[in-house]
Structures are given as C-alpha cells and as structure tokens.
C-alpha positions in Angstrom: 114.9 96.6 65.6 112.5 93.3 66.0 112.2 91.7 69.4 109.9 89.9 71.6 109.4 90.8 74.9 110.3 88.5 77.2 107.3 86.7 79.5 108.1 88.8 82.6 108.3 91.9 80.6 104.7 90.9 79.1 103.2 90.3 82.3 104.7 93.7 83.7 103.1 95.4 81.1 99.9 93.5 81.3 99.6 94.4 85.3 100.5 98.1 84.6 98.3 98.9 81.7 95.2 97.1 84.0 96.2 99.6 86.9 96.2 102.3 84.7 92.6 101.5 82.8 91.2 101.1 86.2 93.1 104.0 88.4 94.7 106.2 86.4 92.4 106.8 83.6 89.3 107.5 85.8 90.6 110.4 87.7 92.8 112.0 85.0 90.4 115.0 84.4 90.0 115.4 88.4 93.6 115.4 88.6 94.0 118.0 86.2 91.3 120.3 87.3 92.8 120.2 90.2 96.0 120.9 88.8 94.8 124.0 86.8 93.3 125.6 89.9 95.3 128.4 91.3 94.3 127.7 94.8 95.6 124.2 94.5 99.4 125.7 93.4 101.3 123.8 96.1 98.7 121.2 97.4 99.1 117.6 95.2 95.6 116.4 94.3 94.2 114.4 97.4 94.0 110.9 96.1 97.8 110.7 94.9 99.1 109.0 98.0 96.1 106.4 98.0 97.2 106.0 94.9 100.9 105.1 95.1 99.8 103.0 98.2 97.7 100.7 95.6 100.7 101.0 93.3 103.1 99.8 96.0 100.9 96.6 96.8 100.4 95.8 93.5 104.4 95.6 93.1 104.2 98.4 90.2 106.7 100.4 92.8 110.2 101.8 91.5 109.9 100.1 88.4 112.8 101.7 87.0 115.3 100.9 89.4 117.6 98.8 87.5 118.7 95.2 88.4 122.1 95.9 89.9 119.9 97.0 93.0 119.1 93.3 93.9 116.3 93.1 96.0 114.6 96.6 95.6 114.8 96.5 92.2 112.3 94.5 89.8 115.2 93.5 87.7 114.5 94.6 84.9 117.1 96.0 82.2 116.6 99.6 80.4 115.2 97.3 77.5 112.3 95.6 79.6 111.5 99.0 81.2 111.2 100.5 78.1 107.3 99.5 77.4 106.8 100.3 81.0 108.0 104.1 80.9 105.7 104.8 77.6 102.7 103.4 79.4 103.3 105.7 82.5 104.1 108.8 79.9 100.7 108.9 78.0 99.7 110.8 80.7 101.7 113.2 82.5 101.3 112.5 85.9 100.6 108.8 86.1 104.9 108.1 86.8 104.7 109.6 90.2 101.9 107.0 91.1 104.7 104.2 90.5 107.6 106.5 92.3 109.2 106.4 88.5 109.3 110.3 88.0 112.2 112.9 88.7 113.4 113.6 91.2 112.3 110.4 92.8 114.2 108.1 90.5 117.5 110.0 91.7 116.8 110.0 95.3 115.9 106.3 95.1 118.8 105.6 93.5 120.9 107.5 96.6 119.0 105.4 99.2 119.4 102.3 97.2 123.5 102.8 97.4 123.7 104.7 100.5 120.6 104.5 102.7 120.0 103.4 106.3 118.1 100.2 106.5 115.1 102.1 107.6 115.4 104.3 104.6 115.5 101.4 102.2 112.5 100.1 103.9 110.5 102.8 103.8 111.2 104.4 100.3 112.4 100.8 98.3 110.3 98.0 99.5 107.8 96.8 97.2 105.8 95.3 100.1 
C-alpha cells in the first residue's frame, strides 16, 4: 500500500525523531548499563522522569491515545501513529519517555474513560 502522510503526521514525526536524536540517542548506552546492572534491578535509570517531563512539554505525550479521546488525545488515527510507534521501537526503552508503552497505554486508556478530573489532569494533559 502507497500513501502520503498527511502534514500533521509529517510534522509529528519530524518533532519526534528531533527529540529522539537529541535525548534519546545520547543516553541509550547509560540507560542500558544501568539496565544490565544487578544493583539497579528495581531502580529505573535516574534521568527517565526528566525525560518524560521534556517529552510532556514538547506535546510528544500519549501519542497513541486515539482521537475518540477528544482533548487528551493528539487525534491521530492507528494509521498516523503508525510512523510514530516504529520511531519510539528502534530502541527499546524510548516508548516509556512518551507514556506510549504497556502497561501505561491501558491505564491511560481507563483514566481517559473513567478518571476523576484530577486524574485526567495529572496523567492526560499534554501541558
């Protein structure tokens, strides 16, 4: 199948594969040293939360969330997200910087039908 992507999905790409090159990319062998070290089992590697903070403000937050969602969601169909999830797959821990891996996707998905309005602020707003 042959198609275009659409302008928004282009930009969306653009933005993600820039935060990637310049945060992802230059910590991946600290992250998985880290990782790898037994004494680090339960601990996540210190600069994840920085990380998803940066992610957050740059509006590359629960990407995946799919348009039904309104608001919290960047409206994007299965399609547009597509390019988006292979970019955050090359490396294997990148998709919990953008809140897209399991089993945040579900939960964000409960508080996005069911949450509190303080839940949906805290855990869906891309602000």
């Amino acid at each position: 199948m042959f198609f275009d992507y659409t302008e928004k999905t282009q930009n969306l790409i653009d933005k993600l594969q820039a935060f990637v090159d310049a945060n992802i990319l230059p910590v991946d062998r600290e992250v998985h040293a880290w990782n790898a070290d037994a004494a680090n089992r339960w601990k996540p590697w210190p600069g994840l939360e920085p990380l998803k903070e940066k992610a957050k403000a740059a509006g590359l937050w629960n990407l995946f969330l799919p348009e039904e969602y309104g608001e919290y969601s960047p409206g994007l169909t299965n399609l547009e997200y597509a390019p988006l999830a292979e970019i955050m797959g090359r490396n294997m821990w990148s998709a919990e910087v953008f809140n897209c891996s399991a089993p945040d996707t579900g939960n964000m998905e409960v508080f996005a039908k069911f949450g509190t309005a303080a839940q949906k602020k805290e855990w869906l707003c891309r602000c």
